[in-house]
Each structure stands twice: as C-alpha cells, then as structure tokens.
Backbone bond lengths (Angstrom), bond angles and torsions (degrees), N, CA, C in turn:
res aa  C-N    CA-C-N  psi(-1)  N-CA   C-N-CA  omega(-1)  CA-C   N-CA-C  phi
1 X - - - 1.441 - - 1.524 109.40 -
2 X 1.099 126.54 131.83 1.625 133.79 169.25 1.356 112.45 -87.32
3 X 1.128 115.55 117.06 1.724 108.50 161.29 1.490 116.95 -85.93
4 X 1.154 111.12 -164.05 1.326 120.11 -163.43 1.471 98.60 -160.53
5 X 1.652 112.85 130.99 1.187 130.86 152.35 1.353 146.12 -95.69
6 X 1.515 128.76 124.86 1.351 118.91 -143.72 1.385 76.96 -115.91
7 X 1.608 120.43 154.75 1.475 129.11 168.99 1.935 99.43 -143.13
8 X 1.253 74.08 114.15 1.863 95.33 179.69 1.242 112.01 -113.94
9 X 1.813 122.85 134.25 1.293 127.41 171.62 1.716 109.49 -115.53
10 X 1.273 99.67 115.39 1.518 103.54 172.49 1.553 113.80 -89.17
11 X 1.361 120.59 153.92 1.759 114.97 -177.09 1.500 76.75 -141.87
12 X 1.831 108.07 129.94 1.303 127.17 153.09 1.337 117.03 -62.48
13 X 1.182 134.85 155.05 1.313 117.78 -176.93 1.550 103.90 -95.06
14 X 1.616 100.20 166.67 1.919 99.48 -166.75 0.983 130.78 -79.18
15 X 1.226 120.63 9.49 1.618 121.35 158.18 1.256 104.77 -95.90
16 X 1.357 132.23 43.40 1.317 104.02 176.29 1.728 89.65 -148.61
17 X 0.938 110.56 110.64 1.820 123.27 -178.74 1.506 82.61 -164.95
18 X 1.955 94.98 168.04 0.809 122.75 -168.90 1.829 117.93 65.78
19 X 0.801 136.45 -128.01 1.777 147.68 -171.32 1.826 91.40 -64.93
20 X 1.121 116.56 -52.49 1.383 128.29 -172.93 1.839 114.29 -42.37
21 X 2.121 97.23 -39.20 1.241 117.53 -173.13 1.560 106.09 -57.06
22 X 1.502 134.44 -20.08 1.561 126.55 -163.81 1.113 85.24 -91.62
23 X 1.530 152.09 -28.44 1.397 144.97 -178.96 1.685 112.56 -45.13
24 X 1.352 95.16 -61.74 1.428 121.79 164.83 1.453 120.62 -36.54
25 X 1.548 120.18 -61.96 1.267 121.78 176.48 1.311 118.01 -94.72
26 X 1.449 115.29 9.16 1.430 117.21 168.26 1.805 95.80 -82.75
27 X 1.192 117.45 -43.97 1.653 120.53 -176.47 1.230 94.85 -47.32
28 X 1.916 128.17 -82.04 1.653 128.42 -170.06 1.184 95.94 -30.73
29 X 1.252 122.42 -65.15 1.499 114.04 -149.90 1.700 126.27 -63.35
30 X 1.456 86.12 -38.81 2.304 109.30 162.93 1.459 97.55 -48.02
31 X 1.670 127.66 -80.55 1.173 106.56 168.07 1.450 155.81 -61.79
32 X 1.252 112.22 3.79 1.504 115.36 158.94 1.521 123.45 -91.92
33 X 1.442 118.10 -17.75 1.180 136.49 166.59 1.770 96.01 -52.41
34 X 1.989 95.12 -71.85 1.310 99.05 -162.93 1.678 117.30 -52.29
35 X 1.366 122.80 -26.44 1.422 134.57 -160.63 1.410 96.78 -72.26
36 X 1.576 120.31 -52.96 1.678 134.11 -167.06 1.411 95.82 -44.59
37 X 1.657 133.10 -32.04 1.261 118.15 -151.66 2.029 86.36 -106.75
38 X 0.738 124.20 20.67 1.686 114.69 178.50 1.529 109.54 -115.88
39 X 1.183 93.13 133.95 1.522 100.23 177.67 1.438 126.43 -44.07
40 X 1.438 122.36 137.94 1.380 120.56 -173.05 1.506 101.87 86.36
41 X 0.964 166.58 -35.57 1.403 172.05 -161.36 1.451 93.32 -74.48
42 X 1.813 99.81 128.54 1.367 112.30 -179.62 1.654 108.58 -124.21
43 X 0.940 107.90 -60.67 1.946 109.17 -176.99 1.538 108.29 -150.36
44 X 0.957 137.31 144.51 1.526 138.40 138.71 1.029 126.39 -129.07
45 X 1.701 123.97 165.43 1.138 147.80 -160.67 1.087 117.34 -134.13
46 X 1.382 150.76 110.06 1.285 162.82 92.28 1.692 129.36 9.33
47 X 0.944 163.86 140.25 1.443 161.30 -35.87 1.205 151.04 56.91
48 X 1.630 130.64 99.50 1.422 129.51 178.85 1.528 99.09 -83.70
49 X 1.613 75.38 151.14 1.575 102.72 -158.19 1.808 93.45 -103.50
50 X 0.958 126.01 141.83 1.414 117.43 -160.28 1.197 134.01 3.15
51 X 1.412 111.98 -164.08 1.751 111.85 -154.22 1.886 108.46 -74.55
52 X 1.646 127.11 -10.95 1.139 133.54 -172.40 1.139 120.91 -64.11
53 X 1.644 115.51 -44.25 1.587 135.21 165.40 1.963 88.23 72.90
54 X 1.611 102.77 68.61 1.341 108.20 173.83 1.531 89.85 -156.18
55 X 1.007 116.26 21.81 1.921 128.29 179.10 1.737 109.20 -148.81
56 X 1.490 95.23 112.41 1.748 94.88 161.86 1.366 95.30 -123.86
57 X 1.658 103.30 154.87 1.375 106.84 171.71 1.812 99.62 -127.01
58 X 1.073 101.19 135.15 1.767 114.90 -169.64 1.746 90.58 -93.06
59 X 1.275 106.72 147.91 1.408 125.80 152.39 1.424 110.61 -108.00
60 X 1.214 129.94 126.18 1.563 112.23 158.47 1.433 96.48 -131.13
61 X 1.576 111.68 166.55 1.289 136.87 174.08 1.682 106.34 -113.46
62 X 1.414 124.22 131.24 1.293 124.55 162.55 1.739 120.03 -125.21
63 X 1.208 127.55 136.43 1.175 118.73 167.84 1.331 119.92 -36.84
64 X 1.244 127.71 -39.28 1.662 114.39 179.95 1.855 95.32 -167.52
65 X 1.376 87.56 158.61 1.731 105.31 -179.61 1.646 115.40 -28.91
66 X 1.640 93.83 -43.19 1.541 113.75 -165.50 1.244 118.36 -48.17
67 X 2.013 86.01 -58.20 1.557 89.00 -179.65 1.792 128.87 -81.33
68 X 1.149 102.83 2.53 1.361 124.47 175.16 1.429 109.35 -67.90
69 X 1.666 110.29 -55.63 1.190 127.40 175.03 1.726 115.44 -64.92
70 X 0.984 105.46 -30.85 1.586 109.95 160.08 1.242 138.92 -41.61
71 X 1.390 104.94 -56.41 1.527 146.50 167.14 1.121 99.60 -52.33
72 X 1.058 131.93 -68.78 1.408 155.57 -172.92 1.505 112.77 -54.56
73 X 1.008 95.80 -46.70 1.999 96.51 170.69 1.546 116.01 -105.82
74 X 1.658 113.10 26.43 1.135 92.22 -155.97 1.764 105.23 -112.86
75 X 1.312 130.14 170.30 1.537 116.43 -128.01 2.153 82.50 -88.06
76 X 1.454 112.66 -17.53 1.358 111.33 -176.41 1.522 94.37 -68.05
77 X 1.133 134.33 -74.35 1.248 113.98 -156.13 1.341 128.48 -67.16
78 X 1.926 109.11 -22.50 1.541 99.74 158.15 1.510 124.63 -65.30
79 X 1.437 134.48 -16.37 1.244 147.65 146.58 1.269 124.59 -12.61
80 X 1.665 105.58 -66.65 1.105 129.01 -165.14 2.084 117.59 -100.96
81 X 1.178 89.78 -14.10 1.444 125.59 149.53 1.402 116.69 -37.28
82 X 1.684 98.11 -88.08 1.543 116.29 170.40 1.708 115.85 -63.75
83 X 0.918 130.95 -47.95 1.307 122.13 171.86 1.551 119.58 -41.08
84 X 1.540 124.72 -34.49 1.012 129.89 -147.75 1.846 103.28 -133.52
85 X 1.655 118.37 12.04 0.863 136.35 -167.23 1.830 108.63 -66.87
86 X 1.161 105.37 -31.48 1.740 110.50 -173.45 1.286 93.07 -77.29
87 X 1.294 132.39 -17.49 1.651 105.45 -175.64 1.463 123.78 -101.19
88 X 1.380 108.80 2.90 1.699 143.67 -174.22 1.395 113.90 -96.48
C-alpha cells in the first residue's frame, strides 16, 4: 500500500497574535483531533513557521489519496472550518 503525504500551511490572520494566537491553534488542533478519527488517517505533524507564530505547517500521512480526499470534502472539517473561520 502507498501512502501519501499532505503538507498544509495555515496563516492566522494579522490581527490576531498574542491571546488571539490560541484561537488559531485551538483550530489546528480541532482538526487533527477531528482527522485521527477518519478512515485512512495515519499520523500528523504540526510546525511554526518562523518566529511570528501566525504560520503552522501540518504534515499528515494518509493511507491513500481517497481517504485524504475524503477528509477533505468531508462535512466535519468544513464544520470546523466555519466555526473557526475569523481566525484564518
């Protein structure tokens, strides 16, 4: 079986540092929670992207495109998407 690695960079938007920043990593973190429980989902990784901490870049691993693409269209993560849309 081949997996597949997805590498995603999220940018908080710029008014929002400082206290604003847990908004931000409460979102990554909602969706990696939510991803662990979907089929095909293997591990990911998280990373700030320089010293601003208004950039993470996600690694994830999925069993196959499919289920990646799943994830990806799937009604949880637009959910959690919109909930968390002002800080994106």
């Amino acid at each position: 079986m081949t997996w597949i690695r997805v590498i995603s960079t999220k940018v908080a938007k710029p008014l929002l540092y400082g206290c604003e920043t847990n908004c931000f990593v409460t979102y990554v973190n909602k969706l990696t929670n939510a991803a662990r429980s979907k089929s095909g989902f293997i591990e990911s990784d998280s990373h700030w992207k320089g010293d601003k901490y208004d950039t993470i870049v996600s690694i994830s691993t999925w069993s196959s495109k499919e289920s990646w693409d799943n994830w990806l269209k799937s009604q949880t993560r637009d959910t959690i998407y919109k909930k968390h849309e002002s800080v994106i």
